[in-house]
C-alpha positions as CSV (number, residue, x, y, z in Angstrom):
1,X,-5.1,33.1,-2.5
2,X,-3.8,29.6,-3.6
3,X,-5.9,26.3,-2.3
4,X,-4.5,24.7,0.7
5,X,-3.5,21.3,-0.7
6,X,-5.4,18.2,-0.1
7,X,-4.3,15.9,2.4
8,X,-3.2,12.2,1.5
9,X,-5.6,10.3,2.6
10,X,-4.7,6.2,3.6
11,X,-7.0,4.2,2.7
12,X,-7.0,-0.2,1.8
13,X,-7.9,-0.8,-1.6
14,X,-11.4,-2.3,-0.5
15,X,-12.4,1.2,0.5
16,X,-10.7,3.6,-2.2
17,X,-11.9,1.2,-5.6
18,X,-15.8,1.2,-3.9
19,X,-15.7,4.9,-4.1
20,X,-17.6,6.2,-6.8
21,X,-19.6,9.6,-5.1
22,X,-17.5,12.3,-7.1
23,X,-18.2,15.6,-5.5
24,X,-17.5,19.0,-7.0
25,X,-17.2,22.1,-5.3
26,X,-19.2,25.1,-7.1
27,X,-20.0,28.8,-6.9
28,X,-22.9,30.5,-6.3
29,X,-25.3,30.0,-9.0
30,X,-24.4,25.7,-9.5
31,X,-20.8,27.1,-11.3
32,X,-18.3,24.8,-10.5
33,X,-15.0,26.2,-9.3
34,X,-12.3,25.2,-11.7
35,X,-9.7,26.4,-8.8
36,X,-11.1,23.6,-6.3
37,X,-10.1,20.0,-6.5
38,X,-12.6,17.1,-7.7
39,X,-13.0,14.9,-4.8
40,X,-14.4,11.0,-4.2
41,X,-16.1,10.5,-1.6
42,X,-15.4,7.0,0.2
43,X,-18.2,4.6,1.6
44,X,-16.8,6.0,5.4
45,X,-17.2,9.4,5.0
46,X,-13.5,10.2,3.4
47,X,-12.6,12.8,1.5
48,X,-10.6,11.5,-1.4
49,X,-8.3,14.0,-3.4
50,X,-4.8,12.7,-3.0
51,X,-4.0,9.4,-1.2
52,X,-0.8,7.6,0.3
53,X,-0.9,3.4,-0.5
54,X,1.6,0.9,0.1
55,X,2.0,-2.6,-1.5
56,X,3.3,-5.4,-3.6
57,X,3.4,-4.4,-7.3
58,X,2.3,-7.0,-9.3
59,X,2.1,-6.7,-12.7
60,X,3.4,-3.3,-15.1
61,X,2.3,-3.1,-18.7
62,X,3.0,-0.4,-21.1
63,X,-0.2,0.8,-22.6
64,X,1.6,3.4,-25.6
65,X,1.0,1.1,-28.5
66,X,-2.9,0.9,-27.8
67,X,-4.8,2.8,-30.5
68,X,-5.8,6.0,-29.0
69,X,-3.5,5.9,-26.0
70,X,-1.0,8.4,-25.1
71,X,2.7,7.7,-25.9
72,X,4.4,5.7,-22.9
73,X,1.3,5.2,-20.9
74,X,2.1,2.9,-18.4
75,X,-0.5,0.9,-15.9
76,X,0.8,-0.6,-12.6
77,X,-1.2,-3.0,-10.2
78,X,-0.7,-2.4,-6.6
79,X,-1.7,-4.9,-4.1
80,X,-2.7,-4.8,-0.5
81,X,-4.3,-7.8,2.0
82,X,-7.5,-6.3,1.1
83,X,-7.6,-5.5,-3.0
84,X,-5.9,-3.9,-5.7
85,X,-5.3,-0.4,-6.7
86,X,-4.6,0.6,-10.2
87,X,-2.2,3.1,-11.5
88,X,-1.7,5.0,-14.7
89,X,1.3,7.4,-15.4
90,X,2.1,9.0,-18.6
91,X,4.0,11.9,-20.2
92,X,2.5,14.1,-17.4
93,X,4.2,11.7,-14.9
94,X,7.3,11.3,-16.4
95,X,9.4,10.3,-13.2
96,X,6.7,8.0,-12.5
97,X,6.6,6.3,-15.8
98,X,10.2,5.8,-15.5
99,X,10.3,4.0,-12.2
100,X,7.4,1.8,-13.7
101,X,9.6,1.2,-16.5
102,X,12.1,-0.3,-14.5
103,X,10.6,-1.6,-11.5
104,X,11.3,-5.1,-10.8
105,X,8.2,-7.1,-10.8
106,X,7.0,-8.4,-7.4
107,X,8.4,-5.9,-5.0
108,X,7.2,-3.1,-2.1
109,X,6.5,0.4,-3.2
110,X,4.9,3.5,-1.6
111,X,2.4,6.0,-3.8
112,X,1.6,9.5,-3.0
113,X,-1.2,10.5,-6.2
114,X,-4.5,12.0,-7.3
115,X,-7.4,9.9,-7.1
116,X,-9.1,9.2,-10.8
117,X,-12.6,8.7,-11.3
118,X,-13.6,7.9,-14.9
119,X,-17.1,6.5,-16.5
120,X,-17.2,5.7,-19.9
121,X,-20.8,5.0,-19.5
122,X,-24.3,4.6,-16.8
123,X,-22.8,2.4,-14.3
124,X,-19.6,1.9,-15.3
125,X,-17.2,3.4,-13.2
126,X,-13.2,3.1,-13.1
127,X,-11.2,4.4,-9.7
128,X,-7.4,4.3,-10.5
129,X,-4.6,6.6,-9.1
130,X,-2.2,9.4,-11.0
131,X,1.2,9.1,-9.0
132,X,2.7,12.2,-7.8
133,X,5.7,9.7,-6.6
134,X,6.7,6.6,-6.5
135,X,9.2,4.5,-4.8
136,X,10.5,1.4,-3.5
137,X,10.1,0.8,0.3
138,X,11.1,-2.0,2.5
139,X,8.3,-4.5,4.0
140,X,8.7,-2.7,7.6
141,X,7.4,0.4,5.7
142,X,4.5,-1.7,4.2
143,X,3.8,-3.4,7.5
144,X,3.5,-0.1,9.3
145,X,1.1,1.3,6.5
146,X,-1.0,-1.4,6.8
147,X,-1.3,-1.2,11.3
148,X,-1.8,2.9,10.3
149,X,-4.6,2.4,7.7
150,X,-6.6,-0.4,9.6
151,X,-6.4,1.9,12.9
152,X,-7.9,4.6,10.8
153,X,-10.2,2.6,9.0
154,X,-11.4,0.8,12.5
155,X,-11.9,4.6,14.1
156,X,-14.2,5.4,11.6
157,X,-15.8,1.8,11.4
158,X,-16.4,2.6,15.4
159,X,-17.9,6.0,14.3
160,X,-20.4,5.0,12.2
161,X,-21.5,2.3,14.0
162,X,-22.1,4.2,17.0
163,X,-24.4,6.6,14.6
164,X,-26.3,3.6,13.2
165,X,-26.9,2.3,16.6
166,X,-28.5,5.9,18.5
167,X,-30.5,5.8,15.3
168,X,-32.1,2.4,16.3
169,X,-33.0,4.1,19.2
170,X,-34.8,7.0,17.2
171,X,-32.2,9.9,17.4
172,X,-31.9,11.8,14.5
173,X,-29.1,10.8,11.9
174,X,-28.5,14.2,10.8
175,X,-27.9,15.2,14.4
176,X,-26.7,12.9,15.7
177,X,-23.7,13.3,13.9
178,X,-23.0,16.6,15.2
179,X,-23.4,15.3,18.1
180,X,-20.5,12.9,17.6
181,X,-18.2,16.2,17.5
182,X,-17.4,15.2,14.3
183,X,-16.0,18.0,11.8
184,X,-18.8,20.3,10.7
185,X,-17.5,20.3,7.5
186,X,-17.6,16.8,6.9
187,X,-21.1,15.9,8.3
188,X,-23.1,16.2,4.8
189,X,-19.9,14.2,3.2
190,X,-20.8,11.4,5.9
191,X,-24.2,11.6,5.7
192,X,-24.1,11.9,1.7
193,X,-22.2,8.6,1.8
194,X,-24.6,6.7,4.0
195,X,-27.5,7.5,1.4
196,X,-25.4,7.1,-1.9
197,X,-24.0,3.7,-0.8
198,X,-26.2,2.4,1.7
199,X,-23.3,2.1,4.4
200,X,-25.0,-0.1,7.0
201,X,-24.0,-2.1,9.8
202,X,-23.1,-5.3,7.6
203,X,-21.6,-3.5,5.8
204,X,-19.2,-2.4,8.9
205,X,-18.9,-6.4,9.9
206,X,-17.5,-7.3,6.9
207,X,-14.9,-4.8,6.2
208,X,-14.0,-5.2,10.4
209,X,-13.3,-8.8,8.7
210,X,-11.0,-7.8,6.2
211,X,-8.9,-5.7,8.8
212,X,-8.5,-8.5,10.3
213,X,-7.3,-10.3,7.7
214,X,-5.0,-7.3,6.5
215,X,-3.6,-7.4,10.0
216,X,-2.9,-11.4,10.4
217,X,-1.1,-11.2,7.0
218,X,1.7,-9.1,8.8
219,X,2.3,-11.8,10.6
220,X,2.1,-14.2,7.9
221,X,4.8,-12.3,5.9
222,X,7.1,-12.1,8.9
223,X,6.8,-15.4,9.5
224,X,8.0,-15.9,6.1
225,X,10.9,-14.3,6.1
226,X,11.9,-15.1,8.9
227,X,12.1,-18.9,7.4
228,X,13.7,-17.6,4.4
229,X,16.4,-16.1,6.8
230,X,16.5,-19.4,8.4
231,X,16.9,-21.5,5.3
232,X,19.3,-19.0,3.8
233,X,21.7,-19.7,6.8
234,X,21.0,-23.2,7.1
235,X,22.3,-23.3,3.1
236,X,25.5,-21.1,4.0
237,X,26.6,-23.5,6.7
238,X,26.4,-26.4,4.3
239,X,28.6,-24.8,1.8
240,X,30.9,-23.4,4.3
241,X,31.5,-27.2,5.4
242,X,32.0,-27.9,1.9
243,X,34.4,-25.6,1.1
244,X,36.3,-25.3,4.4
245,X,38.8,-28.0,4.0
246,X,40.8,-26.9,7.3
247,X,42.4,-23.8,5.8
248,X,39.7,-21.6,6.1
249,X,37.7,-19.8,3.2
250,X,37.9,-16.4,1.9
251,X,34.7,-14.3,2.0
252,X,34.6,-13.0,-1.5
253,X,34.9,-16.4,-2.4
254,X,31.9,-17.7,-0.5
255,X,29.7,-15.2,-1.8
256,X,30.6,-15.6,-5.1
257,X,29.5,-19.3,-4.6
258,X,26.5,-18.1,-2.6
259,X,25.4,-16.1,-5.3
260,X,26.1,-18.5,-7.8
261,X,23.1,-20.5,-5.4
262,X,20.9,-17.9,-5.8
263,X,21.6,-16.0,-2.5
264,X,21.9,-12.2,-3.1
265,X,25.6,-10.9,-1.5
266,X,22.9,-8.9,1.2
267,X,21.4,-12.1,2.6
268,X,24.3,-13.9,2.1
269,X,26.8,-11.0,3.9
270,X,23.7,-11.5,6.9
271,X,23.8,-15.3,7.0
272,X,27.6,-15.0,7.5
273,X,27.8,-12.6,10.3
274,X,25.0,-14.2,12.2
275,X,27.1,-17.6,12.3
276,X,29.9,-15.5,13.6
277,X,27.5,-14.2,16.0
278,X,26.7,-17.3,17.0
279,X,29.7,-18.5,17.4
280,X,29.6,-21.3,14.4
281,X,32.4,-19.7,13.1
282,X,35.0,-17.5,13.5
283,X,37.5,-14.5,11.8
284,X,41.1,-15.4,12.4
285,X,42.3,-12.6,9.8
286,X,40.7,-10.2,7.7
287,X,38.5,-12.0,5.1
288,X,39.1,-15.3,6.3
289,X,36.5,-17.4,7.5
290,X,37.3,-20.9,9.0
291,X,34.0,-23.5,11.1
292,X,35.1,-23.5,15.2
């Protein structure tokens, strides 16, 4: 019968690099099942195998000349409002280590890949991320990862919080999470994480803090380009003037000069039709422009 497939899990960056429980399923006897997938287990309670991240690469460096590296091993930083995940893809990822050898360098991208867990050493862990895929998204898609991931995060910040509080009161922790009709299944995952990482109610305050944070910086960005927007037309209608000497100006030539400016032909074909929009200018033939 072949293993139902892990689901992605979203998770911010705060959350996925702080989880260092690895847990193995096994067979009767302590033999662990090859056929089952090695999973992390989060501070929260999740069940890490694969997970789904959005965010602003920042940096891509190609690890294949380092002694005892494989060939075209490339690493990837991935940021979010809250951290920074780390990705490796190699020969075994070959689509993947192509689109981070071509990426440009900062933009949005969206990961689907297999959690890592590696420890060189006694308490020296590394969490990174094998990508399955990798592509480039829009900031709308990043946006709407980060609102999905902080309700997620918040509904099990909520959870747990309700647990810690009934056990104030002297209920029992290990029932009392039953009695949360929470997944069977994932009680001793929860519970395993509260005593590995010492998940607490400060804990819960200051990550509550960081969604915050992740969430405010949605409107920060949009905020941003919007004034980019804003500037970008303000800069159009200056060289329009310019150029428009009565007669009019040809489109292809105003981008051209746009672009020459450092305005891409997309935010500059934008600009162009929101002046005509707004009635700053006007079409009296195809491809000329002239100022009202």
């Amino acid at each position: 019968m072949m293993a139902e497939r892990e689901i992605a899990q979203r998770l911010f960056a705060k959350e996925f690099n702080g989880s260092t429980l690895s847990l193995t399923s096994v067979l009767s006897d302590d033999v662990p099942d090859l056929n089952s997938p090695n999973l992390l287990i989060s501070p929260t309670g999740v069940r890490i195998n694969r997970v789904f991240v959005v965010g602003v690469i920042t940096e891509v460096e190609n690890l294949g000349s380092e002694t005892g590296k494989e060939r075209d091993l490339w690493r990837a930083r991935i940021a979010d409002p809250t951290g920074v995940f780390i990705l490796y893809a190699g020969q075994y990822q070959p689509e993947a280590a192509i689109f981070l050898s071509t990426v440009e360098v900062p933009s949005y991208v969206a990961v689907v890949g297999k959690a890592r867990i590696y420890e060189p050493e006694k308490d020296s862990v590394f969490i990174s991320i094998r990508p399955e895929e990798i592509n480039n998204v829009g900031s709308n898609i990043r946006d709407r990862w980060i609102v999905d991931t902080a309700k997620l995060t918040l509904k099990r910040l909520d959870m747990l919080n309700e647990v810690f509080l009934d056990q104030q009161q002297g209920k029992d922790l290990k029932n009392d999470v039953k009695l949360k009709g929470i997944d069977p299944d994932l009680n001793e995952t929860i519970l395993d994480a509260i005593e590995f990482y010492g998940t607490d109610q400060n804990y819960i305050s200051d990550f509550k803090q960081s969604l915050r944070t992740a969430l405010l910086s949605i409107k920060e960005n949009a905020g941003t380009e919007m004034q980019q927007k804003d500037n970008a037309e303000n800069v159009i209608f200056e060289l329009f003037k310019e150029l428009d000497s009565g007669k009019g100006v040809q489109y292809s030539s105003l981008v051209k000069e746009l672009e020459s400016r450092g305005i891409s032909e997309e935010v500059a074909d934008i600009g162009i039709r929101s002046l005509l929009d707004k009635g700053e200018c006007y079409e009296p033939r195809p491809g000329l422009l002239k100022l009202i």
